[in-house]
C-alpha positions as CSV (number, residue, x, y, z in Angstrom):
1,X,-66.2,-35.3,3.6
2,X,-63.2,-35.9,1.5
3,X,-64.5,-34.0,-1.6
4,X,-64.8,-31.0,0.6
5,X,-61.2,-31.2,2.0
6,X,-59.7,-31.7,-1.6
7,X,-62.0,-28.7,-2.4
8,X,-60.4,-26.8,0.0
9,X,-56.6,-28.0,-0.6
10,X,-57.2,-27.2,-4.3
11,X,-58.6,-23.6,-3.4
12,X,-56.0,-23.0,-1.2
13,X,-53.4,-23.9,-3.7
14,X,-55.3,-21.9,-6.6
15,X,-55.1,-19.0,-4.0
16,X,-51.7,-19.0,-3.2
17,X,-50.5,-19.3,-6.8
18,X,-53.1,-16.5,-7.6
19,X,-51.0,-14.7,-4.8
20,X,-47.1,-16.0,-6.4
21,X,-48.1,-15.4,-9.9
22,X,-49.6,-11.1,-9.1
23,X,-46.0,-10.7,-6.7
24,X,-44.7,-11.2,-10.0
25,X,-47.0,-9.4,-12.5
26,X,-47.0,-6.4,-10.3
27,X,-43.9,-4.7,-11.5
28,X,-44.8,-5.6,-15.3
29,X,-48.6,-4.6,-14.4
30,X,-48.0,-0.9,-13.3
31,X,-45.3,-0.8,-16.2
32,X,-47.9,-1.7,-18.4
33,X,-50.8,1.0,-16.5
34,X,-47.7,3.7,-15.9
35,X,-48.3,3.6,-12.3
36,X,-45.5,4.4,-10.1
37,X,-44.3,2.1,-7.5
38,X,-46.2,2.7,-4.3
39,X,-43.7,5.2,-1.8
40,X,-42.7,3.4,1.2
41,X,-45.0,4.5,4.1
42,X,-43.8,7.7,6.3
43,X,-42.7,5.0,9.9
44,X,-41.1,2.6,6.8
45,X,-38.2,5.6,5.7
46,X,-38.2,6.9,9.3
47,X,-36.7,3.3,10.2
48,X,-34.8,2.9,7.4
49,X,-33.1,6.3,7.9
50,X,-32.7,5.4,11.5
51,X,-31.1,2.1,11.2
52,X,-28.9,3.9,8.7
53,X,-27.7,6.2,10.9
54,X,-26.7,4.2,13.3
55,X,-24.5,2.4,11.0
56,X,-22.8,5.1,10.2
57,X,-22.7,6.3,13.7
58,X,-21.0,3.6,14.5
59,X,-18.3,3.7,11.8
60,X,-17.5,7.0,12.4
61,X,-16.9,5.8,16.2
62,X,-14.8,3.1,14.8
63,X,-12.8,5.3,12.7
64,X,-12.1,7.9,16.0
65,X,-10.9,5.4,17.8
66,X,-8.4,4.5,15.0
67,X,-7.2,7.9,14.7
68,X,-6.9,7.8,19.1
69,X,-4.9,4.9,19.2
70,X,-2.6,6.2,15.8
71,X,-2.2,9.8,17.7
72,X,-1.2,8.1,21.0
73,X,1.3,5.9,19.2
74,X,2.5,8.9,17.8
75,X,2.8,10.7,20.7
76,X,4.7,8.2,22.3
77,X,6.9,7.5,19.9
78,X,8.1,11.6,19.6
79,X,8.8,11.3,23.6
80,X,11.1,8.9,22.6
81,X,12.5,10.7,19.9
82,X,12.9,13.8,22.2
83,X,14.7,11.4,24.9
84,X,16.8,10.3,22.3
85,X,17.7,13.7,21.3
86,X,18.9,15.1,24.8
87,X,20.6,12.3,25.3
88,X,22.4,12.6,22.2
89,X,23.0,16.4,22.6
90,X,24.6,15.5,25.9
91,X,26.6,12.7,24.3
92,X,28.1,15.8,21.6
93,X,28.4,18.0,24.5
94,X,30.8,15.4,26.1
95,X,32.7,14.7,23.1
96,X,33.3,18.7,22.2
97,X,34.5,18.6,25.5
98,X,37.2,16.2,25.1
99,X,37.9,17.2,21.5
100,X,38.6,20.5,22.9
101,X,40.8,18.8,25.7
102,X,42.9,16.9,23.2
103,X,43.2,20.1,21.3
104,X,44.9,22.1,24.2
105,X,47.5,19.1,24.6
106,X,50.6,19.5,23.8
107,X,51.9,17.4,20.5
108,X,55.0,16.0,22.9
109,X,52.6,14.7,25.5
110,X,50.1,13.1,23.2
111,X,53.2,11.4,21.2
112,X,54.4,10.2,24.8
113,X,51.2,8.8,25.9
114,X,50.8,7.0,22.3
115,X,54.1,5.1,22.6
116,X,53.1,4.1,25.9
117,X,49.3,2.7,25.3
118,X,51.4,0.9,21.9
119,X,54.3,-0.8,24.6
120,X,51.1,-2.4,26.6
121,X,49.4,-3.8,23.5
122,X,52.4,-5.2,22.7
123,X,52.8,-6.6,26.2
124,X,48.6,-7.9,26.3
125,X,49.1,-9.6,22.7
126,X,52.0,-11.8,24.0
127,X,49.9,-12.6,27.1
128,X,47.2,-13.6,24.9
129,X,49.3,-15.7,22.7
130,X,51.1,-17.2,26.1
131,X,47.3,-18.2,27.6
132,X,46.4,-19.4,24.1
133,X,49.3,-21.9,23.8
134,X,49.1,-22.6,27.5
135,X,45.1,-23.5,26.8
136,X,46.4,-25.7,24.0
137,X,48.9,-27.7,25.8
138,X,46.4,-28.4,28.7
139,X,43.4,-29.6,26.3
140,X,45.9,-31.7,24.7
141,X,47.5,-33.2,27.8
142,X,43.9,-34.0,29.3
143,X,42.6,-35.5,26.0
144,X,45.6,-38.1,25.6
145,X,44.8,-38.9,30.0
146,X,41.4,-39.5,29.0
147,X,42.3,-41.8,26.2
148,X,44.4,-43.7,28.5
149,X,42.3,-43.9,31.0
150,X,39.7,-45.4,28.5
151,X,41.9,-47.6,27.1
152,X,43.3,-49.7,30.1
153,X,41.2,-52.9,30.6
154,X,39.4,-52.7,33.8
């Protein structure tokens, strides 16, 4: 009984190196004859061609819906563009408007209403430095109370 199994394990290992070693003959094999490599069989290309397809099916899809989403980014950002034009073009239509306004003034009034808008600068600047100093005084007066205050012995 164990001759015959170890019969059989070394057939079965002469067989499948048989098998290894004409997988790798085969090319050099029909080299050597000048046989051409057997064509792939007619449902073999059809699946192939198929399966190649959809691939590129599939990246064209991709590629649509990158040019989608670019267009509609696009899109959007000329309606903004075009709201930002009418609103500048009504902006410029306000501005001619007073340029034109300021043209038709008369030099006397327009030297008259400068002296006046310089007369309340003058007047806001020494209300600012009046608050300012004011601001001062009080910061200093509570920061010496505080350090009083911390000071006495409790």
């Amino acid at each position: 009984m164990i001759p015959e199994i170890l019969t059989n394990i070394g057939a079965a290992l002469i067989i499948l190196a048989a098998a290894t070693l004409s997988k790798l003959l085969e090319p050099l094999i029909r080299r050597v004859l000048g046989r051409p490599k057997p064509q792939k069989s007619y449902g073999e290309r059809l699946s192939s061609l198929t399966t190649s397809l959809t691939r590129a099916s599939s990246e064209v899809d991709e590629v649509l819906r990158e040019l989608s989403n670019v267009a509609r980014d696009r899109e959007a950002a000329v309606e903004k563009l075009e709201g930002d034009l009418a609103g500048l073009e009504g902006r410029e239509k306000e501005l001619k408007n007073k340029i034109e306004a300021l043209q038709k003034t008369p030099l006397p009034v327009a030297e008259h209403f400068a002296k006046l808008l310089e007369s309340r600068e003058r007047r806001a600047a020494r209300r600012d430095y009046l608050l300012f100093g004011a601001g001062v005084v009080v910061t200093t007066a509570i920061a010496v109370a505080l350090q009083f205050f911390r000071a006495s012995p409790r």
